[in-house]
N, C-alpha and C positions, 0 to 999 in steps of 0.2 A: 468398447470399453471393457476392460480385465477387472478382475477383481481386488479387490483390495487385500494389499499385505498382509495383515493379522494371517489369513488360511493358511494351509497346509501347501507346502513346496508345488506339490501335486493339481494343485487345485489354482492355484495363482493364475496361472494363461487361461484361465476359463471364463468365456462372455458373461456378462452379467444382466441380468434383468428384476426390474422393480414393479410385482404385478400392481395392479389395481387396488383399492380399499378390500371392494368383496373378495376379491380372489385370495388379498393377505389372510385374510380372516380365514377363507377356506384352508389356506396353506396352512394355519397352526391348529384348526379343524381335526385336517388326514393328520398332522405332525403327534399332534400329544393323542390321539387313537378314537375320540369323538366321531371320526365317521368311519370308523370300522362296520365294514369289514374292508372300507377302502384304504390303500395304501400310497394312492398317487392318484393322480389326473388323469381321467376316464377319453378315452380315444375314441374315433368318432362311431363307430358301432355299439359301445356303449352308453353313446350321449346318446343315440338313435334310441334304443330300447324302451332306455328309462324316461325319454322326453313322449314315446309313443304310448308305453303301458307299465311306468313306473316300478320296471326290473332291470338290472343287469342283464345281460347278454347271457350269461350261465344261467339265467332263470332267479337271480336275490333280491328280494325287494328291495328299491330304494329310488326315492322321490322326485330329486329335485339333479337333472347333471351337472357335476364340479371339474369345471374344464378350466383352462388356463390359454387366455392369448398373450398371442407374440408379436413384434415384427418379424415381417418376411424374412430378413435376412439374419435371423436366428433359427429359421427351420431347419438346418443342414448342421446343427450343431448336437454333437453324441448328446452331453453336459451341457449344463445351465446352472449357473448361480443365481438363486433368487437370493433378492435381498429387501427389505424394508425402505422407504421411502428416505431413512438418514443414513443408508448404501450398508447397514449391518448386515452381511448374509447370514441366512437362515437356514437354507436347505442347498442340496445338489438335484435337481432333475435329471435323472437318466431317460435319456431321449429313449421311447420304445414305436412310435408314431407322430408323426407331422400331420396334420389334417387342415381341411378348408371348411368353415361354416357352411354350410349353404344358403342361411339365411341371411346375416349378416357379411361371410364374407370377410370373415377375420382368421386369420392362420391361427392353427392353436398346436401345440404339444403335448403331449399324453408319456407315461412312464411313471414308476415309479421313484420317490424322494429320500433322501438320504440327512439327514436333520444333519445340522450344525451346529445352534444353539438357539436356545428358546427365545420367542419374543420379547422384546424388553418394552415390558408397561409401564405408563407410566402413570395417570389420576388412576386411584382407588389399587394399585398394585397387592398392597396387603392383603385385599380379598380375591385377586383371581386365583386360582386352580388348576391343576388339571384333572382329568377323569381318575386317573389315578391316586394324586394327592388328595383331593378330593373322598376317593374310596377310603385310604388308610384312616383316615380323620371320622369315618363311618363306620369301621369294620366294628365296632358293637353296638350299633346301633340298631335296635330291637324291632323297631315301628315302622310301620309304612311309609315311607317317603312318596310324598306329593309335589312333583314341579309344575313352577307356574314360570313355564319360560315366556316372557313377555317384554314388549317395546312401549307400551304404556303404564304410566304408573295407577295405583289401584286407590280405588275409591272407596266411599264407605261402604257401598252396595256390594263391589267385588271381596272386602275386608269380612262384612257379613259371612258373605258367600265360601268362605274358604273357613272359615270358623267351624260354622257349621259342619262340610266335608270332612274337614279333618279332625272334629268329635266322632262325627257317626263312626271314622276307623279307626279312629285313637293313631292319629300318623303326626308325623311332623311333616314342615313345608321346608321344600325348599325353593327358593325365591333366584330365578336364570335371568336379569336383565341382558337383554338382546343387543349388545351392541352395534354400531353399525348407522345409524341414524345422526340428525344434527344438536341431540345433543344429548348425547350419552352422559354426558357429569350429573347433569340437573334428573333423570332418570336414575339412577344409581343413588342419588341422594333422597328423591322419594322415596323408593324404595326402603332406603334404610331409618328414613320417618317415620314408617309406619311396621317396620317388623318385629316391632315390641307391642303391638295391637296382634300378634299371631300367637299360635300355641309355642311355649317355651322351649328353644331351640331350632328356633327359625335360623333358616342359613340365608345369606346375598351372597353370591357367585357370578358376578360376570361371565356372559359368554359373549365372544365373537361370532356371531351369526348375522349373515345380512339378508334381507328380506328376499322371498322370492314374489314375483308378479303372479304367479296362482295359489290362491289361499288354501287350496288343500292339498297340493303340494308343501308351501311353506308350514303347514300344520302338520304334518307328517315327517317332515325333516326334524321341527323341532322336539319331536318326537323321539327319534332317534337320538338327538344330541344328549335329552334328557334322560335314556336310558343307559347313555353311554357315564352320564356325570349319577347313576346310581339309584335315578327315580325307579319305585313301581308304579306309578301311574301317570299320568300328566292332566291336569288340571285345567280344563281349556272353558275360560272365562268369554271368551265370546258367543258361545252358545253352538258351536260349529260340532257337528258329528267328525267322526274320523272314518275313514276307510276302512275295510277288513285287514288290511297289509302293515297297520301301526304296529309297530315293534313293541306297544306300550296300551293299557287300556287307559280310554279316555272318558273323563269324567267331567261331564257336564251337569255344575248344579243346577240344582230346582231354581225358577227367575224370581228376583225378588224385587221390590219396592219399596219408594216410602211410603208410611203409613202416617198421611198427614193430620191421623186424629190422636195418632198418640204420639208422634214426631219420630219413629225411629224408623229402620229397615228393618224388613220381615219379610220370610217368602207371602209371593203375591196371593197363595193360597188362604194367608191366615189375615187376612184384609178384605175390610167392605167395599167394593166393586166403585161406591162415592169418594172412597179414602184414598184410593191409589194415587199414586204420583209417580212416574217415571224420571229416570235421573238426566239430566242433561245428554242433548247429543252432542255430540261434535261439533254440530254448524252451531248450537247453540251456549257451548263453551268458546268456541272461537271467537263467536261475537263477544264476549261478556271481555274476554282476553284481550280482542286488538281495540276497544273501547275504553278500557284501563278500570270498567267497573267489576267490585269483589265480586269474589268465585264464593257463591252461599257455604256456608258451613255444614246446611242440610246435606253440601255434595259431598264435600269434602274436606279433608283433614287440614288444618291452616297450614300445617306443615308442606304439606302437598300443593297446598294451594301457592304457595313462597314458588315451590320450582317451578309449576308451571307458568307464575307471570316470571320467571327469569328467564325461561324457554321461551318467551311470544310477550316481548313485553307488548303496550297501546304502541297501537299504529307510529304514534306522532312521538314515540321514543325508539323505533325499531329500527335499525342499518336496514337500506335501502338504497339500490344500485340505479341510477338511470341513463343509460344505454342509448345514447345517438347513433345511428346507422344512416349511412346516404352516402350518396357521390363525391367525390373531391369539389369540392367548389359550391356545393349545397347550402350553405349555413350551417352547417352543423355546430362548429367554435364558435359562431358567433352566438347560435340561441344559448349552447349549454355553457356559455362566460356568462349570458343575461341570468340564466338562471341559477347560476352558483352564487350570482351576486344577489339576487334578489331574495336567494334563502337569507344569504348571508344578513344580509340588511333586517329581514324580521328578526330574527333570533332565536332560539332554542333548539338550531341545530348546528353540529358542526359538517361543512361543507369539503369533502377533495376533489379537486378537477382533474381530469387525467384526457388533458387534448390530445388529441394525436400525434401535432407535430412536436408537442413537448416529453410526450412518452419517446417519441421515435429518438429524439435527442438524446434523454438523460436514461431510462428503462430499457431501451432495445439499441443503444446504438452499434453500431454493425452489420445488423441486418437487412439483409437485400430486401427486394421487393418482389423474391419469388413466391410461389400461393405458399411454399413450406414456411419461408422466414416470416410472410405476413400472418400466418395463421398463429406462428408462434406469438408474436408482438402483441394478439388481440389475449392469446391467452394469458399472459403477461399482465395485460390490463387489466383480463378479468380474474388474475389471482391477487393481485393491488386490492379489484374491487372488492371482493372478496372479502379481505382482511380489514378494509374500512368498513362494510358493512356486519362484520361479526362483531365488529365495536360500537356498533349504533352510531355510527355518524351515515352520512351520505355521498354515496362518491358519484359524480356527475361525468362521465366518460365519452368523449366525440372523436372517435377514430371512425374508419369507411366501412370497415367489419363487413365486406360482401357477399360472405358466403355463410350459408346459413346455418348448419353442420356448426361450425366455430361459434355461431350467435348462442346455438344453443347448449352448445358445452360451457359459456360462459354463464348464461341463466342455470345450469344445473348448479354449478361451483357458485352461485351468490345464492341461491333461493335454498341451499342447504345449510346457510347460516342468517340469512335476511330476505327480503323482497327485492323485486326484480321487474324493472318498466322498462319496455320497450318506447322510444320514440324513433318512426320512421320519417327523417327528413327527406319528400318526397319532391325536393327539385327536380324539376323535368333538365334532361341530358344538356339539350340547347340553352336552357339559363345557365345552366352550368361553365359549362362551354365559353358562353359571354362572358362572363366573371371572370376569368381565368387571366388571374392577373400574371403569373410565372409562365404560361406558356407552354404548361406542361399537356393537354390536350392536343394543341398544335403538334407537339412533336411527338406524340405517342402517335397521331395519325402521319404524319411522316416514318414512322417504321424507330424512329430515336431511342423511345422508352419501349420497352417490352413487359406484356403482361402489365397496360394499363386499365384499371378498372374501367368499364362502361365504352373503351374502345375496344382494347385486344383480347381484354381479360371480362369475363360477367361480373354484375351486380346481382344477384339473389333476391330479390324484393321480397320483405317479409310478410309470409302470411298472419302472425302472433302481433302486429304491432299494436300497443295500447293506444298509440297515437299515431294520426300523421302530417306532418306538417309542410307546406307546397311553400317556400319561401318565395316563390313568385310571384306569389297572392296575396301575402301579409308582410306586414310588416316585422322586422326581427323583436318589435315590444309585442307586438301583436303573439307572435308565436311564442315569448317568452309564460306571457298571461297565459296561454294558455296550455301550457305547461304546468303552471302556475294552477291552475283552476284542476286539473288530474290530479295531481298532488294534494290538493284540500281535501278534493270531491272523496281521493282515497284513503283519505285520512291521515296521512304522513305527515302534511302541515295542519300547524291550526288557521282557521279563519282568523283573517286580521282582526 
């Protein structure tokens, strides 16, 4: 694929590539100067360095390594057009290194980037920035600036907590919601709920940052980012120390609580040891969430409290995918039609079926039945799913889905905007086989079909399945019901 017309003469014959969520983020990152002092995509000795002892390879700190994979058959290219997922390029990659993970096993390129045009936002655009726009908009500004670059939104405790700090230095805040997660709108709007509870001249700045999997890594990047968008300090409300290498001093307030004799928040110092109250955890906001009962106002802000039941509505309102996996000839269509029907028939959800042989007709028609076309087909499915499940309906899916790798790229893509149920239809090969009213087993064993599941090609048998269903042992109501009974038990439906 070339790039699209709009570029420069120069630039048109040059391959194109669409990275990743995180890696776009990283690309407008290096682009608008956020991760200075880097200026491209770190090659594989410097991924080594900073993954081993959090330096560059010249000896500069820095955290977390910002690489970029590719396919294979883009390694040998000088140039690269990255572009955003609606094919806008944004940069040039000048190839300076080709490398192989060794972990993963994914090609990646390294060089540095040559901007194009800035990314085009689009919820909440008015308030993004960059490091530099961002700077002009501060350039008199007197006071300490304090980031609290964060992916959850801030409660009365952390409201407290940041009050407080930022009397003691007489600073203002400035508020970094972390994009990157499933649902950034609703995050950015609490945020902006509550930044009139802050000292006058509170800033919301979206940034692109995506999570990294070691916390004091990802605390020390955001770190950086925050020094880059003009902080002196950073504000780290989780109670996490930072390393000696933070670009930024970090500031962890005093812990507070409620003080349930006089009803308010107060550090836990100035509280009788019988008075304390600790604010909700996690596991115990979730429940109160996928139960559909209020969020106390002791915790939080109503305002705040709005976003987070729009983020996580009750269970038995929330999009929810459920995923048939098994053999050709297993039941799989037949349970998951009982069960589309059988939502259908109670009521208060709405139901999409996406059979396999009806995807393969109208969704993917054309596609072979090689592991590349079939892999595509499921993701197909599970980007449909997806899209039903972000809308709170339910979408009920019985394609063969045999390889596991695709199962769970499909579970990432729904459980990033809904729930995600595995059912394993656990027909044995031989009932299968009997069934097979087409014939198509017969002739895969005759050499006919190529690359047929369960003869030529494997089945993956899941180790994640929430269920398993042997339809040689029950009956297709039987397996329906009990389908039926996971779904209640998980709260997704209500009890008749």
């Amino acid at each position: 694929m070339t790039a699209e017309p709009g570029l420069p003469d120069t630039l048109r014959d040059l391959p194109v590539w669409t990275p990743d969520q995180a890696e776009l983020a990283d690309l407008e990152l290096l682009l608008n100067g956020a991760y200075a002092p880097l200026t491209g995509f770190l090659g594989a000795f410097d991924a080594a360095t900073v993954s081993a002892g959090g330096r560059l390879a010249d000896g500069t700190p820095w955290p977390a390594p910002i690489t970029l994979s590719v396919p294979k058959d883009l390694i040998e290219e000088p140039r690269v057009v990255l572009q955003d997922p609606e094919g806008v390029p944004l940069a040039v990659l000048r190839t300076s290194e080709k490398w192989q993970d060794p972990v993963s096993g994914s090609w990646k390129l390294a060089g540095p980037l040559d901007a194009l045009r800035a990314p085009a936002h689009g919820l909440f655009a008015r308030l993004r920035r960059s490091p530099a726009e961002l700077g002009r908009e501060l350039a008199d500004e007197s006071r300490p600036i304090l980031a609290v670059a964060t992916r959850e939104p801030l409660h009365r405790k952390q409201l407290g907590q940041l009050r407080q700090v930022a009397e003691k230095q007489a600073a203002m805040i400035l508020l970094l919601p972390l994009l990157g997660g499933a649902h950034d709108e609703a995050l950015v709007r609490a945020l902006l709920a509550v930044h009139k509870e802050l000292p006058e001249g509170t800033l919301v700045v979206p940034v692109p940052l995506a999570p990294r999997p070691d916390p004091a890594r990802d605390l020390l990047l955001r770190a950086h980012v925050a020094k880059a968008y003009g902080a002196t300090a950073l504000v780290e409300l989780g109670a996490q120390e930072a390393a000696a290498e933070s670009p930024l001093p970090i500031i962890v307030p005093e812990p507070w609580a409620y003080d349930v004799d006089v009803e308010v928040w107060r550090p836990i110092t100035r509280i009788e040891p019988d008075h304390v109250k600790a604010e909700l955890t996690a596991d115990e906001l979730g429940e109160l969430l996928d139960q559909g009962a209020p969020i106390p106002d002791w915790f939080t802000l109503p305002a705040v409290a709005t976003e987070l039941v729009a983020a996580r509505p009750p269970k038995h309102r929330r999009g929810v995918t459920v995923l048939f996996t098994g053999l050709s000839g297993s039941g799989k269509s037949t349970v998951a039609r009982g069960l589309a029907d059988a939502v259908v028939e109670r009521g208060g959800r709405t139901v999409s079926l996406l059979d396999g042989d009806v995807v393969r007709r109208l969704l993917s028609a054309g596609l072979t039945f090689s592991k590349a076309d079939r892999d595509l087909n499921i993701r197909r499915i599970g980007y449909v799913a997806a899209e039903v499940t972000r809308h709170g309906g339910m979408a009920v899916c019985a394609p063969i889905a045999p390889y596991a790798a695709t199962r769970a790229e499909v579970r990432r893509m729904v459980e990033a905007v809904g729930d995600f149920v595995l059912v394993h239809v656990s027909t044995p090969l031989e009932e299968c086989e009997r069934r097979d009213r087409k014939g198509l087993y017969a002739k895969a064993r005759a050499g006919l079909i190529p690359e047929f599941t369960g003869i030529s090609d494997p089945y993956e048998d899941p180790v994640d399945a929430d269920l398993a269903l042997d339809t040689s042992q029950m009956s297709p109501e039987t397996a329906v019901s009990a389908v039926l009974a996971l779904l209640t038990e998980g709260g997704w439906l209500r009890p008749e």
